[in-house]
N, C-alpha and C positions, 0 to 999 in steps of 0.2 A: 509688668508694665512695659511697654513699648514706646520708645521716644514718638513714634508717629499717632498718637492718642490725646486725646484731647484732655484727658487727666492729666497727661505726662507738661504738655503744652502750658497749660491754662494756667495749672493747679499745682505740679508737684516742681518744675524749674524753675518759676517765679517766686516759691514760697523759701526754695534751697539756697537758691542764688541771693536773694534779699538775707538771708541769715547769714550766707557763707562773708558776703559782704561786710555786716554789720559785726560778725564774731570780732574780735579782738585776737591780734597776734596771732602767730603763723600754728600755736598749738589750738587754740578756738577753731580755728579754720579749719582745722584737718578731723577735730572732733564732729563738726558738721557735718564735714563729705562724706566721715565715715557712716557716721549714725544716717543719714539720708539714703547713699547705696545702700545698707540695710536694709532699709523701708523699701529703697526700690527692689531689690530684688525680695523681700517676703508679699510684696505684694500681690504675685501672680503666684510664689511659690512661699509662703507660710512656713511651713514644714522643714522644706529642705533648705532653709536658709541656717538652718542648726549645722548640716555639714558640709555648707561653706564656710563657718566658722570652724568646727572641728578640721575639717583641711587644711585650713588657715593656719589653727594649734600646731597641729603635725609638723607642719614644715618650720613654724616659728621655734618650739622644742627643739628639732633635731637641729637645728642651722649653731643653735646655740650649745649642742653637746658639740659638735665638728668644729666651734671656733674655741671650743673650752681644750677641747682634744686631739687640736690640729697633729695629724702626722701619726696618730696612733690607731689600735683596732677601733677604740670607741668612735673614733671619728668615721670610717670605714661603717661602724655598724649603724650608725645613725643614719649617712646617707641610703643604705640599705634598707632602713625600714622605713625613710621616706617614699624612696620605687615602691614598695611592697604596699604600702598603704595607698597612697595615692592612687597606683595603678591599679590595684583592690578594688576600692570605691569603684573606679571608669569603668573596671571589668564588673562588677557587680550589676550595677545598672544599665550600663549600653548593651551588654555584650553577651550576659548572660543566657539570656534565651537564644540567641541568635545559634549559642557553641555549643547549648543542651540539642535543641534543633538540629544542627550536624551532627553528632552521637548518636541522637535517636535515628535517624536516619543512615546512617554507615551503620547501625549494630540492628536495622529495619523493626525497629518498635518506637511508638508514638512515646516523640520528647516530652516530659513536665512542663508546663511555662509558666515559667513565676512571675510575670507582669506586673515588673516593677515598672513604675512610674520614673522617664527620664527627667534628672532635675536638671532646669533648664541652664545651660551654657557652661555645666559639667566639664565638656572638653576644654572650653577654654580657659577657664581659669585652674584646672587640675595642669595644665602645663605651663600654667606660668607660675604657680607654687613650687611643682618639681626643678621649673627650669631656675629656681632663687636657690635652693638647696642645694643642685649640683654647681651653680657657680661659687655659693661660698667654700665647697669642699674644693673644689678646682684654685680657689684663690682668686676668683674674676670680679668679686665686689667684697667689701666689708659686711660683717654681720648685722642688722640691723634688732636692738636690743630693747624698742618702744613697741611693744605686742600693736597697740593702736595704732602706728604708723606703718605697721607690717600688715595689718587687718584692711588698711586705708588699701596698699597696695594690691592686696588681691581682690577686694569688693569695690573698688571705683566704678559708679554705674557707668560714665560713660560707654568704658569698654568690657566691661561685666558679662555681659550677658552673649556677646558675638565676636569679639577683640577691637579692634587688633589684639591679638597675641603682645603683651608687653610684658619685656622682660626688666627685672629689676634696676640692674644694670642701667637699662637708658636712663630711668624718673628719678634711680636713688637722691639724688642731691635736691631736687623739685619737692620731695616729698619733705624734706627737711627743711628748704628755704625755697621759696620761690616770690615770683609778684608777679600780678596778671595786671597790666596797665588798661589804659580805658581803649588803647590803642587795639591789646591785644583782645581783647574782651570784643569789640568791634569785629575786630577777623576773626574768631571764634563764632562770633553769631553769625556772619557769611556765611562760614562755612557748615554750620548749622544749616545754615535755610537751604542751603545748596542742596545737603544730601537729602532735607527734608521733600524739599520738590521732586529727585530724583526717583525719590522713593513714590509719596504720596500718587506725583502726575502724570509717572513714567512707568514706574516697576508693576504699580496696584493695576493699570490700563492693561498693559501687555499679559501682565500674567492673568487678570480675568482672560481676557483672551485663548490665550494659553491653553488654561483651563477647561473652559467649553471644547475646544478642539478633540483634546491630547485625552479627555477622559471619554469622550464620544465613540461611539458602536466602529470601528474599524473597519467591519464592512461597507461600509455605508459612507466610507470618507475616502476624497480623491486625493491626488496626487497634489495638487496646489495645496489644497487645506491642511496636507500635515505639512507641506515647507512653512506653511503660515504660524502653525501654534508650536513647530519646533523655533521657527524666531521670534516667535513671541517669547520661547520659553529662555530661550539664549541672551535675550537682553532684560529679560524680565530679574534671573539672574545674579546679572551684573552689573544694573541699575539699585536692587532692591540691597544685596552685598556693600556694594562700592558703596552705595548711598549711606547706609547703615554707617559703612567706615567714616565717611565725610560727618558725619553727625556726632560719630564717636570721637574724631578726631577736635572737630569746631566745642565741642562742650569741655573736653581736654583741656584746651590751650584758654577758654574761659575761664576756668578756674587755676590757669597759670601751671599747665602740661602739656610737652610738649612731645606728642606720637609722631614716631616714623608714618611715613606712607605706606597705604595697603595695596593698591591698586595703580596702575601707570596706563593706563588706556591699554589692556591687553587686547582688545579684539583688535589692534594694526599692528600685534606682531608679526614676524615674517618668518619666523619658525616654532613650531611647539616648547621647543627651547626656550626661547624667548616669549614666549606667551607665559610660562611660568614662571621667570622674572618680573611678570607685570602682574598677575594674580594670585591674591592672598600673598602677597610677600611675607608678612609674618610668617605666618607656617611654612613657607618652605624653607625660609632661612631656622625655624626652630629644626628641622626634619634636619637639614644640613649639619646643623651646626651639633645636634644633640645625638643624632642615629648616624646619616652618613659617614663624616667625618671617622666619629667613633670608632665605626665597620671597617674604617680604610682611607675611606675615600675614594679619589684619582691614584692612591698607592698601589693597594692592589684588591684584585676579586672585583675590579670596579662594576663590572654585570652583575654578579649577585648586589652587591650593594644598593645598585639605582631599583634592583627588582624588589626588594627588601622595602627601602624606603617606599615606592609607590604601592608598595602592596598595606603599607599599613597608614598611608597617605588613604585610599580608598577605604578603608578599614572606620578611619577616624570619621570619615563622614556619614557613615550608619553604619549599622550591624545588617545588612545585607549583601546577600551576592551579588547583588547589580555594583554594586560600590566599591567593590575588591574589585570583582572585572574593568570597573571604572580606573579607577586605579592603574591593576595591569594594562590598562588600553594605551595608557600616556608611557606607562613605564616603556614599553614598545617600541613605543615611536619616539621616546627619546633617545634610545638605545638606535634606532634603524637610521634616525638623522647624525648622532654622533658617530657611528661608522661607515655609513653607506651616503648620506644626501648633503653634507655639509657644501661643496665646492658646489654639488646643482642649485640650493636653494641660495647662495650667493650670487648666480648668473639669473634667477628668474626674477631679482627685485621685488615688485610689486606683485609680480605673480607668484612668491613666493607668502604673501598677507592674503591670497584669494586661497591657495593650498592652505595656510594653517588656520584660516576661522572655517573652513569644510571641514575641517576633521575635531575641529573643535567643536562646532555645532551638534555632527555627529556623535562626540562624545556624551554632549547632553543627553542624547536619547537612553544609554545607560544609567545615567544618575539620575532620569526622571523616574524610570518606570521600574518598579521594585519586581514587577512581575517579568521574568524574564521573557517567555513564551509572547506576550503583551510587548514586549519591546522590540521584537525577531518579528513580528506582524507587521508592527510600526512600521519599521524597516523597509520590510517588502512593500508597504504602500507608497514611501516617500520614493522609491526608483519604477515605480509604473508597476506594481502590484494590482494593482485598479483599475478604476477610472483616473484618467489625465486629469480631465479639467471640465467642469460642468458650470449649470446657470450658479449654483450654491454658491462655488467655490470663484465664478467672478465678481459675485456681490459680495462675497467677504474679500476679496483683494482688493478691491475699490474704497471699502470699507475702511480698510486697515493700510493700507498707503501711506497717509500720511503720518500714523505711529509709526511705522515702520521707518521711514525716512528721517523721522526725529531722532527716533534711536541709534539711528544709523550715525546722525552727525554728532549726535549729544556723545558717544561712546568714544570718539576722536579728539586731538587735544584744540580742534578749533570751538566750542563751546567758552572754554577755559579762556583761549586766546582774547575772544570777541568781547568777555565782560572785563580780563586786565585790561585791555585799550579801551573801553567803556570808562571804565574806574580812573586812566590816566588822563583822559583827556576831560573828565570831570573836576577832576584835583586840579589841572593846570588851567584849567577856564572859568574857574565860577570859585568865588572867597569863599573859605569855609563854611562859613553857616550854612550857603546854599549847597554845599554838597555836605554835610551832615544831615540836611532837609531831603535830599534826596535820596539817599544812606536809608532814612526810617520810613520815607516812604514808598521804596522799593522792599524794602521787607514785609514792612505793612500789606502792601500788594501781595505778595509770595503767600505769606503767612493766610491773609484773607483765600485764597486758591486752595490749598490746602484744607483747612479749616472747610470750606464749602463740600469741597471731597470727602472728607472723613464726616464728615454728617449724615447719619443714615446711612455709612459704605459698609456694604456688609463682606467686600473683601480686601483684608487688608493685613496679611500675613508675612513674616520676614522669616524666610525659607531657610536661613543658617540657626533659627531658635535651635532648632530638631538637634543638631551639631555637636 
């Protein structure tokens, strides 16, 4: 099930929400959310919702041999077969064929492929299990000793299936006592509608877009039309991402949780650097905080290290070589900018945000296209490989303009700006009831838009499921 679904909408948040409501006390409550993420993730995945609970097991067993055993081998061995298991699983299903595939290949006889079926959103809650396990043995949170309050932790559909990455640590004391006032329940559903718009009216538009372009005969395509469906592909991205996040975040703080931010408007960074402080923050604070660090950090080997992380930063996003290369692309130029560009890309300002969304965009071009040959084409088409610019490729520019220009402002923090002082100057000018009237019937609106969209749309994918 996908929050952008009209099941999800109609039928499975209104039926949650009105229980989790009506449950009794803080343990009713949390038997709801549990038993509901349940349901929401067996509903697209039946099956493998057996080894989201068994995952779940694993880390809830060992956490409790490591606080039974604190300081001894047993505790040492438990966190060990938490890694071992855990990473097991991720390697088993992601990874598997990808590493048979490379053997068969360096030893030149045809790999086996076991074609397993990826269960969806594997990577992200296998790192927020492992990451509960090594902070109890680290001493960074208490054990938590209610199997169903620890099960609530890893299966919360909000962030279930794409993250944010959340680690115990933030929610623990939430999960144990919390209240979501009518207040918060209100900016949770904003922020609900928010990511939902971004998603449904923004990401679904650009990425058909996209789509048509990016899988099109390459001969046959100009030099405008791949800048066209590689920015389709670049906000499609980070609308359908961030928006996912806003959604996961706004259902969150509904039910009286409260997520870190994922997302900071990264396309006005002004260094790759800083572009990865604004995207997916989870994971790269998980990557810092759990591998780099680890490796050294800023202490020493710091080049191996940054190569190390980004190599299994690309790693984590598929089991292909475009995706490792992905990966080593940024590791690169993080590396090129902390030794070589820092003092230039502080004099070029703003022309230092036109440098990092070009190499960022270009980046895309790797994590789009699995086939690498297919992507080295690409390439050559988008620097004049071709044709420049034809009749096609100015009807589709004309066409797509004004997405374009959307995306362009919606992806900057003036979107954000323009509905706070919307929202202030509604509070300060009209008595309440009229802005609680205008409250439902600005959602109402959204929601109607939406709803319209997903009617019949026969595209409507969120690209970090695969993840």
């Amino acid at each position: 099930m996908v929050f952008s679904s009209l099941v999800f909408l109609y039928i499975f948040f209104p039926l949650c929400a009105l229980a989790y409501v009506a449950a009794p006390k803080q343990t009713g409550k949390n038997i709801v959310l549990c038993l509901s993420s349940l349901v929401f993730y067996a509903w697209g995945e039946p099956l493998w919702v057996i080894l989201l609970v068994f995952s779940a097991l694993v880390d809830y067993v060992n956490s409790q041999i490591i606080d039974a055993h604190r300081g001894r081998w047993q505790a040492k061995a438990a966190l060990m077969a938490s890694l071992v298991i855990n990473l097991g699983l991720l390697f088993t299903f992601k990874y598997l064929d990808f590493f048979l595939g490379v053997f068969g290949w360096v030893a030149r006889v045809e790999a086996p492929a076991v074609g397993l079926t990826l269960p969806i959103g594997i990577s992200f809650y296998t790192f927020q299990t492992m990451s509960y396990t090594i902070d109890v043995y680290r001493g960074r949170v208490k054990v938590q000793h209610s199997f169903v309050r620890f099960l609530l932790f890893v299966s919360l559909f909000p962030q279930l299936i794409a993250g944010p990455i959340v680690r115990y640590g933030e929610i623990a004391e939430q999960i144990d006592e919390r209240t979501a006032t009518p207040s918060d329940m209100a900016a949770g559903l904003t922020r609900f509608m928010t990511g939902l718009g971004k998603k449904v009216l923004i990401a679904n538009f650009a990425g058909a877009t996209a789509e048509n372009i990016l899988t099109a005969d390459l001969a046959g395509l100009s030099c405008v039309e791949a800048w066209v469906g590689l920015l389709c592909f670049t906000f499609q991205i980070y609308f359908d991402f961030s928006g996912y996040s806003d959604m996961a975040i706004g259902l969150g703080r509904f039910f009286g949780f409260r997520y870190g931010e994922n997302f900071r408007h990264p396309y006005i960074a002004r260094s790759v650097t800083e572009f990865w402080r604004r995207w997916h923050i989870s994971l790269g604070t998980f990557f810092r905080d759990y591998v780099y660090i680890p490796l050294g950090g800023n202490r020493r080997r710091q080049v191996r290290n940054i190569l190390i992380v980004w190599f299994l930063t690309g790693l984590w996003h598929g089991a292909s070589w475009n995706f490792v290369l992905w990966g080593l692309y940024f590791g690169a130029l993080l590396l090129l900018e902390k030794y070589c560009l820092q003092g230039v890309l502080r004099k070029l300002k703003w022309g230092a945000a036109v440098y990092t969304f070009l190499l960022v965009v270009l980046g895309w071009v790797l994590f789009y296209f699995t086939d690498l040959s297919r992507a080295l084409a690409f390439v050559k088409v988008l620097f004049g490989g071709g044709v420049l610019f034809d009749a096609r490729a100015r009807i589709l520019l004309l066409n797509n303009l004004p997405l374009l220009a959307l995306c362009a402002v919606a992806s900057t923090p003036l979107g954000v700006w323009a509905a706070d002082q919307t929202r202030a100057r509604i509070r300060a000018g009209l008595p309440r009831a009229a802005g609680v009237a205008i409250f439902l019937a600005c959602h109402a609106a959204l929601l109607f838009l939406c709803t319209a969209a997903l009617v019949g749309a026969s595209y409507n994918p969120f690209l970090y499921f695969r993840f």
